[in-house]
N, C-alpha and C positions, 0 to 999 in steps of 0.2 A: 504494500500500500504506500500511497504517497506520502513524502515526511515533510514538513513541515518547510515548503519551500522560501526560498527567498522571495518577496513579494516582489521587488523591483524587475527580476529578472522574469519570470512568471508572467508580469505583464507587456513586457517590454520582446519576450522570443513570440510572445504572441502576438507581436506589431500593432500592439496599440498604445496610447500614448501615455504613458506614468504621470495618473492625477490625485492629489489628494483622497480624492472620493474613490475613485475606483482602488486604491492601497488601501481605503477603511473596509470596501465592503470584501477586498479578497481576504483582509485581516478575518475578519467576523466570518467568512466559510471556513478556515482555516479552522477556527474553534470549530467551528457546527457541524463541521463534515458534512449534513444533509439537512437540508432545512426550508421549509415552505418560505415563498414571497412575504409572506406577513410577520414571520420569525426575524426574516436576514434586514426588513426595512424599521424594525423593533430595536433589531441589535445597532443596525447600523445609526438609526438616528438617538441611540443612547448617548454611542460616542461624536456624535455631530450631530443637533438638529437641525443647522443648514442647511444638511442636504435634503432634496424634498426627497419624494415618493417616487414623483417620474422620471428623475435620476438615478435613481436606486432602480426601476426596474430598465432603462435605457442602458446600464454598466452589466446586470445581469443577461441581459439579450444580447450585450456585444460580446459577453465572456463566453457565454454559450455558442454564438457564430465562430468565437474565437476556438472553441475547444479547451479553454481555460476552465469553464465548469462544464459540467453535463444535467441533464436535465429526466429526471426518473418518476415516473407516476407508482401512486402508492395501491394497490388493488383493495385497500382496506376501506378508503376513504374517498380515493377518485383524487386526490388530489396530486399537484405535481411538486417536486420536491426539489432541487440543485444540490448538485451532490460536488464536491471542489476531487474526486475524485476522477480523471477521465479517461484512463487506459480500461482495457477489458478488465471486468472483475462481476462478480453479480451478489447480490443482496437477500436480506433473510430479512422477513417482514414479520413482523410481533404488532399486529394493531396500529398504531401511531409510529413504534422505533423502526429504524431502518436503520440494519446495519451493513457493514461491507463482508463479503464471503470472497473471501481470494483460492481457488482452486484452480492452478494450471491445466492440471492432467482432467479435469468436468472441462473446459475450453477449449484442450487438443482435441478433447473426444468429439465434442460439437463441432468443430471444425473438418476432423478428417470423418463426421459423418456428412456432411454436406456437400463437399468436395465434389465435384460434379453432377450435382446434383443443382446448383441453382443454373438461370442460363447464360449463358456464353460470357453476354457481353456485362456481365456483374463480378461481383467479389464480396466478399464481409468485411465492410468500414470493424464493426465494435460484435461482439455478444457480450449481451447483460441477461442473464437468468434472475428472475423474481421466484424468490422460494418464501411461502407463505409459511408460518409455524402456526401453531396450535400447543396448546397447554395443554398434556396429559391430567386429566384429572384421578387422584389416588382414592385407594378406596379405603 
């Protein structure tokens, strides 16, 4: 999993331009690893209320085009989440938490089962598997 990148650099291989605002809101994913719109523009105007709202979601939609964040729906609640995570990995859902499940060899498997199978003129950008949990209940 990703560690705790340099923000300046982070924003900058991803050619967009090192601004205050966008170094608060990659700071606050950094904490959050996964966190709805309403979370990241909460955290984000803690540490600044100048910045509005439709800044806060204009830095997110650029970070996303960028490949800076990734962007995951949650099947518990429909809602969609940004995750500062963006290489292949896939996630275990517990209701509201969303965490990260890093398994290569679930990945190769997925991939050398697809392998000529999608058509020609394609290929797999990313897989992200959504794995739902459930609470065993004891008796």
């Amino acid at each position: 999993m990703e560690r705790k990148t340099d923000i300046t650099q982070a924003i900058k291989t991803a050619g967009l331009k090192v601004t205050p605002q966008r170094r608060t809101v990659y700071e606050v994913m950094q904490e959050l690893r996964h966190a709805s719109v309403d979370t990241v523009i909460e955290k984000v105007r803690e540490r600044n209320p100048d910045i509005t709202v439709s800044t806060i979601y204009r830095i997110l939609d650029s970070f996303c085009r960028a490949k800076v964040l990734s962007s995951v729906g949650n099947p518990a609640d429909g809602k969609h989440y940004f995750d500062i995570t963006v290489g292949n990995h896939h996630h275990l859902f517990d209701g509201q938490k969303i965490a990260d499940y890093d398994d290569p060899e679930l990945t190769r498997l997925i991939y050398r089962y697809l392998a000529g199978k999608l058509p020609g003129d394609t290929n797999i950008d990313k897989i992200q598997v959504q794995i739902i949990i459930n609470h065993l209940k004891s008796e």
